[in-house]
LUMDRENGU-836076 format. One record per residue: residue in three letters; x, z, y of N, C-alpha, C, O in turn. Coordinates in steps of 0.05 Angstrom, whole numbers, plus 32768, in hexadecimal, padded with zeros to 4 digits. Last residue first. Layout:
ALAXZYXZYXZYXZY ...
***
This chain:
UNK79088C50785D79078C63785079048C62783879048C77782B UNK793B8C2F788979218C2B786B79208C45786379358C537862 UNK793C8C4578CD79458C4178B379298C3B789979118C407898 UNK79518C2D790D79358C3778F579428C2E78DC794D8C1978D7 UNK797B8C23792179778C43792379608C3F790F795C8C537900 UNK797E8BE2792679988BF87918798E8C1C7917799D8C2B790B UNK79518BD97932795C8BD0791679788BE5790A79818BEE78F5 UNK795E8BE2796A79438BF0795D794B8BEA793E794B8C007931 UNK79818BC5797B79888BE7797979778BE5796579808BE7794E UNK79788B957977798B8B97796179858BB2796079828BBC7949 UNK79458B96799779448B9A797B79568B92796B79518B887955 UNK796A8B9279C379608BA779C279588BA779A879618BBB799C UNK797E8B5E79C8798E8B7F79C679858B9379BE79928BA579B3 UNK79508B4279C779628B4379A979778B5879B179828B63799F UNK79438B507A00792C8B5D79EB793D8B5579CD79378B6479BB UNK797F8B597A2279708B4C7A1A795B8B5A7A0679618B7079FD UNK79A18B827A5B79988B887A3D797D8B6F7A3479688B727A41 UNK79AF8B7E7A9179B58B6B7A7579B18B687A6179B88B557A52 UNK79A08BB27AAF79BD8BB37A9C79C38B947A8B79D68B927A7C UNK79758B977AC479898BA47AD679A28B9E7AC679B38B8C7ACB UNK79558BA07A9679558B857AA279738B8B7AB179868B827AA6 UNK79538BD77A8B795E8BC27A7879688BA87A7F797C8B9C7A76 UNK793A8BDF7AB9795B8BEC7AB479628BDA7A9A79798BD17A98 UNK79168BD37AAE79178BC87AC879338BCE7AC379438BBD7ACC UNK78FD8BD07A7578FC8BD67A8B790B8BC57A9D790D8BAC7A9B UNK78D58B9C7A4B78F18BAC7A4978E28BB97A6678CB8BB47A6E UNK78AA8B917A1978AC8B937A4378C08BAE7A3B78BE8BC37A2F UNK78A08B6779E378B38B7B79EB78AC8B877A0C78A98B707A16 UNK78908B4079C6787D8B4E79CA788A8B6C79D078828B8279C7 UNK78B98B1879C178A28B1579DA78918B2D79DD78858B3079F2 UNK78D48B2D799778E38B2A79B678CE8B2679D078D08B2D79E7 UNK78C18B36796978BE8B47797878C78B44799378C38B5679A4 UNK78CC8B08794478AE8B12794678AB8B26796078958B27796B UNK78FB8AFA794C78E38AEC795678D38AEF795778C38AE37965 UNK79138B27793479198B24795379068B12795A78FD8B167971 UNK78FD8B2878FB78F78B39790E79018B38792A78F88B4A7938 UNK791A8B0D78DE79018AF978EC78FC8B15790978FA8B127921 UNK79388B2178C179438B0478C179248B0078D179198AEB78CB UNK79288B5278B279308B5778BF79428B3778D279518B3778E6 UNK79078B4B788878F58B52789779098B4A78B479008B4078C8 UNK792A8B3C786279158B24786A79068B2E788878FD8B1F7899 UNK79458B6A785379568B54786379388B3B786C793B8B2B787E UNK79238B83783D79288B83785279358B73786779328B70787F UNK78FF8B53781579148B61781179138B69783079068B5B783E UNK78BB8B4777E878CE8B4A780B78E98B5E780B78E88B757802 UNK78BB8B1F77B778BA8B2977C578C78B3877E278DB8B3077EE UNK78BD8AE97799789F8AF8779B789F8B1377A5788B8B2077A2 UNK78EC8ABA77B578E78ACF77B078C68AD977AB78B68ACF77BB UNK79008A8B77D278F78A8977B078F28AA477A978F48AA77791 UNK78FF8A8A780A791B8A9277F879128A8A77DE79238A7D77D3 UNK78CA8A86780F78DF8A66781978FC8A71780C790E8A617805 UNK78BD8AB8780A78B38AA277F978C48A8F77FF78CF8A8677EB UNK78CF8AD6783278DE8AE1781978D18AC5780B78E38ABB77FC UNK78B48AC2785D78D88ABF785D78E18ABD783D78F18AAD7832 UNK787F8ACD785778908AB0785378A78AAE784C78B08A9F783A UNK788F8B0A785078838B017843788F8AE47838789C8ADE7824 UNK789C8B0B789378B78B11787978A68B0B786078B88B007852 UNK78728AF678AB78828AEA78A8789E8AED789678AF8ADC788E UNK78428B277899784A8B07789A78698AF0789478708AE37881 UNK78628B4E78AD78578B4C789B78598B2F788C78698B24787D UNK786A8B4078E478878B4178D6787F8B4978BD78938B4E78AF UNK78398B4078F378468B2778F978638B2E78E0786A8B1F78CF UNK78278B7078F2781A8B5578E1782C8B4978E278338B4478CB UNK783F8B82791B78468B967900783F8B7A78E5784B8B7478D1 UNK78378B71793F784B8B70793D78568B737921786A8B6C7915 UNK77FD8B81794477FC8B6B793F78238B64793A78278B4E792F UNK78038BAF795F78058BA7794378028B98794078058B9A7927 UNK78338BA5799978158BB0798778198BAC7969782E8BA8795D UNK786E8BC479AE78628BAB79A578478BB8799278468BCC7984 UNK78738BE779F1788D8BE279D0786F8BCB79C5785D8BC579D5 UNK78908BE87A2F787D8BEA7A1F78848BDF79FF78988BD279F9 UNK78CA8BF97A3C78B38C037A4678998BFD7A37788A8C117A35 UNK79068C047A2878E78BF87A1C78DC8C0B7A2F78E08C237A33 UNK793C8C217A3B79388BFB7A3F79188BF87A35790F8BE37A3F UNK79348C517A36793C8C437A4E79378C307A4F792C8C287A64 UNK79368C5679FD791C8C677A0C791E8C527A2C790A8C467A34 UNK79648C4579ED79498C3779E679318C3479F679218C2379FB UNK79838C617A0779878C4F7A0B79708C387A06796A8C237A12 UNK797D8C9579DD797D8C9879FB797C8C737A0779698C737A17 UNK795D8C8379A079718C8B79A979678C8A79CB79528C8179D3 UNK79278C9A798B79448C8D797979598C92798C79668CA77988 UNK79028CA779AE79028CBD799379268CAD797F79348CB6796D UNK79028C8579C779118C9B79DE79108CB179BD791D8CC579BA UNK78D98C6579BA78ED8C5B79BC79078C6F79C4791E8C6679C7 UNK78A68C5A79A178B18C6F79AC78CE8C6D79A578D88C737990 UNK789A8C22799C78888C3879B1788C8C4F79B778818C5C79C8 UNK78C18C11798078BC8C0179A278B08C1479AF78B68C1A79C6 UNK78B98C28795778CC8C26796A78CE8C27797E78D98C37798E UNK78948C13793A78888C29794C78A08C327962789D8C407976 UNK78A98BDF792978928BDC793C788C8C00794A78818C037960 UNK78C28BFF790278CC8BED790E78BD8BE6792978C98BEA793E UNK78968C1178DA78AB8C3078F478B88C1B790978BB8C237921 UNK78848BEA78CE78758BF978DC787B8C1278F278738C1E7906 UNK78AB8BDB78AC78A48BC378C478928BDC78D678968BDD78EE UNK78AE8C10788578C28C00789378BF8BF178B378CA8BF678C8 UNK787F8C09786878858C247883789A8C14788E78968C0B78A4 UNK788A8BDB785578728BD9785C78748BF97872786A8BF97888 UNK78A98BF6782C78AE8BDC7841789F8BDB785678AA8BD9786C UNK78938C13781178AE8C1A782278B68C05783578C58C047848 UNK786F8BF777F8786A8C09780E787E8C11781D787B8C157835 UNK78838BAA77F078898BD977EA787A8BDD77F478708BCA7800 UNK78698B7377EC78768B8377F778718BAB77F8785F8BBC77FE UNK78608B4477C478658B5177C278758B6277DB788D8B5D77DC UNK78388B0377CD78598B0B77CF78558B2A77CD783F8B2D77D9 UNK78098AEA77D7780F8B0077BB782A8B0877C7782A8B2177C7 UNK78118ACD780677F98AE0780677FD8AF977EC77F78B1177ED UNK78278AA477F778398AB6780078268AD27800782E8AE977FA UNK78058A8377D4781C8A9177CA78268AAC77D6782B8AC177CB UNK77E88A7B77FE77D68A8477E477F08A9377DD77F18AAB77DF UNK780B8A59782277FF8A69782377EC8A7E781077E58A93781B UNK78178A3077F478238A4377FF781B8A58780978218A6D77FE UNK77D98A1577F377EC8A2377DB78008A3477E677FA8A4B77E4 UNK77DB8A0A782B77CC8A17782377CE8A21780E77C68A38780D UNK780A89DA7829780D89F8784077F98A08783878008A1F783D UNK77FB89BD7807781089C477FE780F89DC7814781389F3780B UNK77CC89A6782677C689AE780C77DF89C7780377D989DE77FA UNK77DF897E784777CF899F784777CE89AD783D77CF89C47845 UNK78138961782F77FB8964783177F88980783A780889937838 UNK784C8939784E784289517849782789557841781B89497853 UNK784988F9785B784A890D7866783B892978557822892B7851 UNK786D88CC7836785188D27841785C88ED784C787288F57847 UNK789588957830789588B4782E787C88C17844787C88BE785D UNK788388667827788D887478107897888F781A78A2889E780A UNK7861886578567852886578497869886E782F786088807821 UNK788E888678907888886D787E7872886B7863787C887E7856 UNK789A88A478C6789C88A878AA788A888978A5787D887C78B6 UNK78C7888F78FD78A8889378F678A7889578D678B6888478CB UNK78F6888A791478EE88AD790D78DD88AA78FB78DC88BA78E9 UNK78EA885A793B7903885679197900886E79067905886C78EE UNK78BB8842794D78CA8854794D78D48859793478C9885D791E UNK78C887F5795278AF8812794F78CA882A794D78E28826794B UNK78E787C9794A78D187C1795478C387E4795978AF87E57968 UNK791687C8792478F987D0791378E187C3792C78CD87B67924 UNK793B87D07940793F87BD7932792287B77927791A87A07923 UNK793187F57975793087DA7979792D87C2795D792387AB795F UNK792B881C7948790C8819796079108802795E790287F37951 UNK796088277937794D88187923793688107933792C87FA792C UNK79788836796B79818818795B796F88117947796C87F97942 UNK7966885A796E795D884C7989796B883C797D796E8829798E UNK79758881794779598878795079598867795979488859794F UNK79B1887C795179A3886A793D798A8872793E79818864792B UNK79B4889F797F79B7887F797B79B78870796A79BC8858796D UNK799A88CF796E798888CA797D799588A6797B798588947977 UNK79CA88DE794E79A888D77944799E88C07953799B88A9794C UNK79ED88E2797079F388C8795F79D588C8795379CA88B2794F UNK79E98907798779EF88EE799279EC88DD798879E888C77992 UNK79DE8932796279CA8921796879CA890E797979B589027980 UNK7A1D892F794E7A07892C794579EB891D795279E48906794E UNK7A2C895179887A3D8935797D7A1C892079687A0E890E7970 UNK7A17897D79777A0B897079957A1B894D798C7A108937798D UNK7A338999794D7A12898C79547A05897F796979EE8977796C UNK7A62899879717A5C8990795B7A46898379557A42896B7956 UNK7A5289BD799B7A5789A479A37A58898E79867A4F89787987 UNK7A1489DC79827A2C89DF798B7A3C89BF798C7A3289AC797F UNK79D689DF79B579EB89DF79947A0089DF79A17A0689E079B9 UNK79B58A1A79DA79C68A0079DC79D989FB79BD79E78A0C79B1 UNK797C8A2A79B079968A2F79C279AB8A1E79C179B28A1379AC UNK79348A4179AC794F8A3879AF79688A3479C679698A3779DE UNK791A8A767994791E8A7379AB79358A5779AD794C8A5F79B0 UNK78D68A80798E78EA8A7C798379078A74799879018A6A79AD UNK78A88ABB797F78B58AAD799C78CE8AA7798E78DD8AB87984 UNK786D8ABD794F78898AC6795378938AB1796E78888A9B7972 UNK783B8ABD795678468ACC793E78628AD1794A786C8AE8794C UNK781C8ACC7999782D8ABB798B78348ACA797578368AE27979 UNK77FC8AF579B777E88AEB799A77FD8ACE799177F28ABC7984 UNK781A8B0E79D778138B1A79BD78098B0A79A6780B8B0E798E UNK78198AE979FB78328AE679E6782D8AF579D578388AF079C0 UNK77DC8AEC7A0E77EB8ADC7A0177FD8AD279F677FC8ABD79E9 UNK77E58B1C7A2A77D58B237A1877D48B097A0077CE8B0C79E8 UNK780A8B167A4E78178B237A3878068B1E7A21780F8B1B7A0A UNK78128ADC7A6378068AF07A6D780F8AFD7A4C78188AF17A39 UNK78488AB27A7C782E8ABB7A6D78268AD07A6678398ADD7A5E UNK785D8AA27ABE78668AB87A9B78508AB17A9378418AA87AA5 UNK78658A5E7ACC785C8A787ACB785D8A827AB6785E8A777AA0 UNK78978A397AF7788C8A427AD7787C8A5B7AD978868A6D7AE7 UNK78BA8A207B2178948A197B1178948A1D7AFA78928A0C7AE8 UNK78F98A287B0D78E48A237B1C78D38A187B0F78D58A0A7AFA UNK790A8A5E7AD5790F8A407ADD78F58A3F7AEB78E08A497AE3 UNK79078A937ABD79138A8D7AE0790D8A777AE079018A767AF6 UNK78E48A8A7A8E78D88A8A7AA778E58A897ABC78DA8A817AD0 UNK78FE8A4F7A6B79048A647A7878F08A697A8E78E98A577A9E UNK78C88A237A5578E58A257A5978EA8A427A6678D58A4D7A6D UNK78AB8A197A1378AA8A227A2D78D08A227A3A78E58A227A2F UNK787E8A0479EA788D8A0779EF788E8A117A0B787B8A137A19 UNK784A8A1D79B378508A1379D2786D8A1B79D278778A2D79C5 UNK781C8A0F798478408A09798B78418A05799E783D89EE79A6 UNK77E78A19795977F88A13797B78128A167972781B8A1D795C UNK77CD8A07792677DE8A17793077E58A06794877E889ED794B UNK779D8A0478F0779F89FF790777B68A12790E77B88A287903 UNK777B89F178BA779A89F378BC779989F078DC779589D978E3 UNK774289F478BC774E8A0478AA776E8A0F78B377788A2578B4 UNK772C89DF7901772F89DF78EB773F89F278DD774B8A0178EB UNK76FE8A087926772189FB7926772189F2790A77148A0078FB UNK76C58A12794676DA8A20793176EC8A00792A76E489E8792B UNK76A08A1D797D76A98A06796A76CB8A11795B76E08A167966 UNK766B8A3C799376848A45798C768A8A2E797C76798A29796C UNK76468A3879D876498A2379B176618A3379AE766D8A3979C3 UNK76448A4D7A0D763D8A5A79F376338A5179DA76218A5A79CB UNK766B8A277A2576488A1F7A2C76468A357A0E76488A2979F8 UNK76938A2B79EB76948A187A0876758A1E7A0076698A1C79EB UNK76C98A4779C476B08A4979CC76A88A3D79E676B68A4379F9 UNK76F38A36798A76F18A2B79AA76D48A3579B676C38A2579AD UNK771F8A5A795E76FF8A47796076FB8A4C797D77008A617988 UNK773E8A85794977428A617943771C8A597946770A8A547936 UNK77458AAE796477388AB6795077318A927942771D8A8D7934 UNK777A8AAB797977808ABC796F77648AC1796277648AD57954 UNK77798A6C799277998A79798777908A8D7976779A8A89795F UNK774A8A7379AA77598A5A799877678A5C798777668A537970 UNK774F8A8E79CF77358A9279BF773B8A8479A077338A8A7989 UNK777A8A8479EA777D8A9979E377658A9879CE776B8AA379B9 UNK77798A4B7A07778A8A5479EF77858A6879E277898A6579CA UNK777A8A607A3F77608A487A2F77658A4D7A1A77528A587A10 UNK77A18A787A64778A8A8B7A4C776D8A7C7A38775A8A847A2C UNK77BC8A497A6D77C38A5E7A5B77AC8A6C7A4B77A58A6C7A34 UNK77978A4E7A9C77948A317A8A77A18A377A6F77978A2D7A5A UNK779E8A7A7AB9777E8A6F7AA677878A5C7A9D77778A577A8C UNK77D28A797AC577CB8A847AAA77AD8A7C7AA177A58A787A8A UNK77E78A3A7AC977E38A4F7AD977D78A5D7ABA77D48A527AA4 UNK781D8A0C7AAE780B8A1B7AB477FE8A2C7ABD780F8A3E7ABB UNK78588A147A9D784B8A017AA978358A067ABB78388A057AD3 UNK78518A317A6478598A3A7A80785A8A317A95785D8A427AA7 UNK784F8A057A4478398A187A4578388A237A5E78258A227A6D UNK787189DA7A30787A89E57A4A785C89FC7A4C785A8A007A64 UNK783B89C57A09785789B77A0E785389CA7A28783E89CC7A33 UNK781F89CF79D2781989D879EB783089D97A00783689F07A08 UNK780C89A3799F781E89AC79A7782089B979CA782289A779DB UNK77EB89C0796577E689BB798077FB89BB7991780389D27995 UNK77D389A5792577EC89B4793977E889A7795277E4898F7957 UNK77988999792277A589A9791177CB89B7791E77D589CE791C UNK77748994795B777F898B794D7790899E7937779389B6793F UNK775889AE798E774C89A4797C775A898B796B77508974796B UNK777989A979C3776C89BF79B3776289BD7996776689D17989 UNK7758897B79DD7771897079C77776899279BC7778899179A3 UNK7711898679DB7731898179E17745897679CD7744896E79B6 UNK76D5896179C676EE897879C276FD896B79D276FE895379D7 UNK76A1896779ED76B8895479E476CD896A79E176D5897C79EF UNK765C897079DF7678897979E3768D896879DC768C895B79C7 UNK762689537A087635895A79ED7655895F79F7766189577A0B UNK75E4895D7A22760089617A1F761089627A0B760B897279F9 UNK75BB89267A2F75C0893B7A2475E3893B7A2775F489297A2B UNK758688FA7A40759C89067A4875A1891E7A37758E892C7A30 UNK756288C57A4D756188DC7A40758188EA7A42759388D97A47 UNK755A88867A49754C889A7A5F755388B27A58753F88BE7A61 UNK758288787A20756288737A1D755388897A2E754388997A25 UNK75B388A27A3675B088987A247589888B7A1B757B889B7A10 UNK75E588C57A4A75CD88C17A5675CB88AA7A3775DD88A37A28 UNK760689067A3F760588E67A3675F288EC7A3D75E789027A3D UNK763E892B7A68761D892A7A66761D89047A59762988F17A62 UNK7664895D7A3D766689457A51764289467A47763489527A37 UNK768889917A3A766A89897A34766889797A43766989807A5A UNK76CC89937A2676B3899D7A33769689937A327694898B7A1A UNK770C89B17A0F76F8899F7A1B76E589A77A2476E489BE7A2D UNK773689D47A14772189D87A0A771189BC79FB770C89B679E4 UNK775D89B97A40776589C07A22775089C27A12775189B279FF UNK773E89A77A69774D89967A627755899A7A44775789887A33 UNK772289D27A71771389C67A66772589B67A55772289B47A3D UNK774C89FB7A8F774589FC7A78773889E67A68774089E47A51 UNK777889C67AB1776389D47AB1775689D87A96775289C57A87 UNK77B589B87AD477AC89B07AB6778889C67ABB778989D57ACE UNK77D789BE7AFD77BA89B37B0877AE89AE7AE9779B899F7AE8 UNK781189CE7AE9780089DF7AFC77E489D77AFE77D589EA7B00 UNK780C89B27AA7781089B37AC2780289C27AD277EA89C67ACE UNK781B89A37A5D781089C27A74781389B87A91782A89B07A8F UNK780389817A36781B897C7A4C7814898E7A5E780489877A70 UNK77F7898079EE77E6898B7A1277FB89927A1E780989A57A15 UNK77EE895A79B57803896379CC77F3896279ED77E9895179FB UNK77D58960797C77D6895D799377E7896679A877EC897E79AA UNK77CE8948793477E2894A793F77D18944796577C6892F796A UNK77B7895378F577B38941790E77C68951791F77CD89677917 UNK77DC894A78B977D8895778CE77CE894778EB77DA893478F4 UNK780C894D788F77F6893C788F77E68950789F77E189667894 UNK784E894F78A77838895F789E7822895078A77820894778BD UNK7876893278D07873893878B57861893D789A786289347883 UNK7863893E78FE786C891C78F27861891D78D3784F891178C6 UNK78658973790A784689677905784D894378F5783F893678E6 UNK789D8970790B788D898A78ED7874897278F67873895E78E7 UNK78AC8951792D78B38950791978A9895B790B78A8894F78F5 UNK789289767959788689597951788B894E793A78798941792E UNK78BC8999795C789789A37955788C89867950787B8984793E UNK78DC898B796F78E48994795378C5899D794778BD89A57931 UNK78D0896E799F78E28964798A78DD896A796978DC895C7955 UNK78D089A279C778BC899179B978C5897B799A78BD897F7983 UNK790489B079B878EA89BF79B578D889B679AC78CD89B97996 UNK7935899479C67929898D79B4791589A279B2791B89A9799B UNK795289A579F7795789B279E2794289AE79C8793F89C079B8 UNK794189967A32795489887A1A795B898F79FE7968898079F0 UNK793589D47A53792E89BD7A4D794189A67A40795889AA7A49 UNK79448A0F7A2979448A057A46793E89DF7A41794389D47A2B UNK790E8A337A0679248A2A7A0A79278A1C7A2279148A197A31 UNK78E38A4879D278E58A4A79ED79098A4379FB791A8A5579F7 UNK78A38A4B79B178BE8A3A79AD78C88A3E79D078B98A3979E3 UNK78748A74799878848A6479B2789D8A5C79AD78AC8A6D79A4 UNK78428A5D796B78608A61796B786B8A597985786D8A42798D UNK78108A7D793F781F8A6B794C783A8A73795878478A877952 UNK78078A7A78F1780E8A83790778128A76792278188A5E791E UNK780C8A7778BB77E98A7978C777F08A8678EB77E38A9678F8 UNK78358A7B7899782A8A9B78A078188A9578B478108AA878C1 UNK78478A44789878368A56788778328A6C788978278A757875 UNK78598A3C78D278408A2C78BE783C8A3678A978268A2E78A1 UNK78748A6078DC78618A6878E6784B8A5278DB78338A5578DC UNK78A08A4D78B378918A6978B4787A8A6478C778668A6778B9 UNK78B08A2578C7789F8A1B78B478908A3278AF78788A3178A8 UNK78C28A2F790278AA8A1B790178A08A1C78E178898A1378DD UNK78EB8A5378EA78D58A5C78FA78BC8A4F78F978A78A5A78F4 UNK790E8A2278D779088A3878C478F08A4378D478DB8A3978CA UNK791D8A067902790589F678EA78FF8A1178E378E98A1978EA UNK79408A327920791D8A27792879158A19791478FD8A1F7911 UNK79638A3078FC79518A41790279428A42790F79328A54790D UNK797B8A01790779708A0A78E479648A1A78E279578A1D78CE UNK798A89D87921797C89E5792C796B89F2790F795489ED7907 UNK79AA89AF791B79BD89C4792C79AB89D9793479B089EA7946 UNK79808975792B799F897A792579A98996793079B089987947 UNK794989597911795789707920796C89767920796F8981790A UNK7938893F78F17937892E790A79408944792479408942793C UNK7945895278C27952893478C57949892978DF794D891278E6 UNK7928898278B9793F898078C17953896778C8796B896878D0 UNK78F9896578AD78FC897178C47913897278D17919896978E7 UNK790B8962787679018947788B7904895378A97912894778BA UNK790589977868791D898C78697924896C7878793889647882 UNK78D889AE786878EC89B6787B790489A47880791289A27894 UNK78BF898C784178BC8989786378CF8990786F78DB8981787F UNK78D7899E781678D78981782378D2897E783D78DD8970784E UNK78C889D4781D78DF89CB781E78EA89A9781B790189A0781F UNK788B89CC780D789489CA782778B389D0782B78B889D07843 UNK789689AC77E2788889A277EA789189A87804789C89987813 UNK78B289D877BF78AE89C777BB78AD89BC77D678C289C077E3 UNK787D8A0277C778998A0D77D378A889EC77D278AC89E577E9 UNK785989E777A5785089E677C2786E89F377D5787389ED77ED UNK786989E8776A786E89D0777D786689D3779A786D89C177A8 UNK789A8A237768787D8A12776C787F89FE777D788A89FC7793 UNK78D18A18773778CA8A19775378AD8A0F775778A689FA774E 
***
């Protein structure tokens, strides 16, 4: 086994010690940390979201920021900005980074927000470097957002604008555990709050005998997954998958009805990407279908605009790319 697979199956698995009942969101969060990605995490409030994103940055030798979205938040606030120093009669401007400006960004409730404060992100997210007063200031090496969000019915939330769920790798979604698992993190969460008090500090907090993850090990991975091996047959595969969406009335009557607009290419990357990782965190050097098809509802649920008759009938965006999965075939 390479020691960097290694390495981040340690993480995952730390991760999993502060998550109970949630194996497919770690799984997502570690994909989109090695497929160079970001990630909407999206669920109803209590459901550990944030939680499970703090745990990956705990973990991972990583600066670490959290931006609390509110209606009155303002681009600068994320960005930053050019403050004025006075200094020996003399004056000049210098830039103060934002909290933008850390290796995982956590962008808590995103939807919170009006969309300019949303669209602060976008320069960030999709070519990684902040431009303020025409200075362009580039991100470090290992940079990724993580916004969470709650349902848009739920009061004071705004959608986000499309041109910004495009540029998420994948929309994760969680979901209430089951009473079992819910038993569980009763009991987590009360032996935290029994070691805090015994210890004096937060009982979660990793310890000098177990260090946190290096950089190093997500950048070998990455190198790795980069060789992984995928067909051409594969490779038409994700591509008829994604053309689906756009002609949707060529598979079946019901398709044509529910998609009104179907997903860019950047869709096509994404499930590139991420069945790649998938197939590497299995131990594999290459992409099986089944990899493509174990991520492809996250890659494609945001980057879906059902109709109005879909909406009408109940048809969810995972209804719809069960159809799309079931009528495109491997060739």
């Amino acid at each position: 086994m390479p020691g960097s697979l290694q390495q981040i199956q340690d993480l995952k698995s730390r991760i999993q010690q502060s998550i109970i009942g949630q194996e497919d969101v770690v799984d997502r969060l570690i994909i989109g940390l090695l497929a160079n990605g970001n990630l909407l995490v999206e669920g109803l409030p209590g459901l550990a979201k944030t939680r499970a994103i703090k745990a990956l940055a705990r973990n991972l030798e990583a600066d670490f920021s959290r931006i609390q979205f509110t209606p009155d938040l303002l681009p600068s606030d994320v960005t930053g900005t050019e403050v004025y120093h006075q200094s020996g009669g003399t004056g000049t401007f210098r830039f103060e980074k934002g909290p933008i400006f850390a290796n995982i960004v956590l962008a808590d409730e995103i939807n919170r927000a009006p969309a300019k404060v949303q669209a602060a992100l976008l320069e960030a997210m999709e070519e990684r470097q902040v431009t303020v007063s025409g200075t362009t200031h580039v991100m470090d090496p290992l940079f990724m957002v993580m916004a969470t969000q709650n349902p848009v019915e739920q009061e004071g939330t705004y959608p986000l604008p499309e041109a910004q769920m495009d540029r998420f790798l994948m929309h994760v979604l969680i979901t209430y555990p089951p009473v079992t698992d819910e038993v569980k993190v009763v009991e987590l969460v009360r032996a935290e709050e029994q070691a805090a008090l015994t210890s004096g500090s937060e009982g979660h907090k990793e310890t000098s005998a177990n260090p946190p993850v290096p950089q190093s090990a997500v950048f070998e991975a990455r190198h790795d997954i980069a060789a992984v091996h995928v067909s051409e047959a594969l490779v038409q595969y994700m591509a008829d998958l994604v053309q689906a969406t756009r002609t949707p009335a060529h598979y079946t009557d019901e398709l044509g009805r529910w998609i009104e607009i179907g997903a860019s290419p950047r869709a096509s990357i994404a499930l590139d990407k991420c069945g790649r990782t998938h197939a590497w965190l299995a131990g594999r050097d290459y992409v099986d279908p089944l990899d493509v098809q174990a991520i492809i509802h996250d890659v494609l649920r945001h980057r879906l605009t059902l109709s109005f008759e879909a909406e009408g009938d109940g048809v969810s965006p995972d209804d719809v790319i069960d159809e799309i999965v079931k009528n495109v075939a491997l060739t």
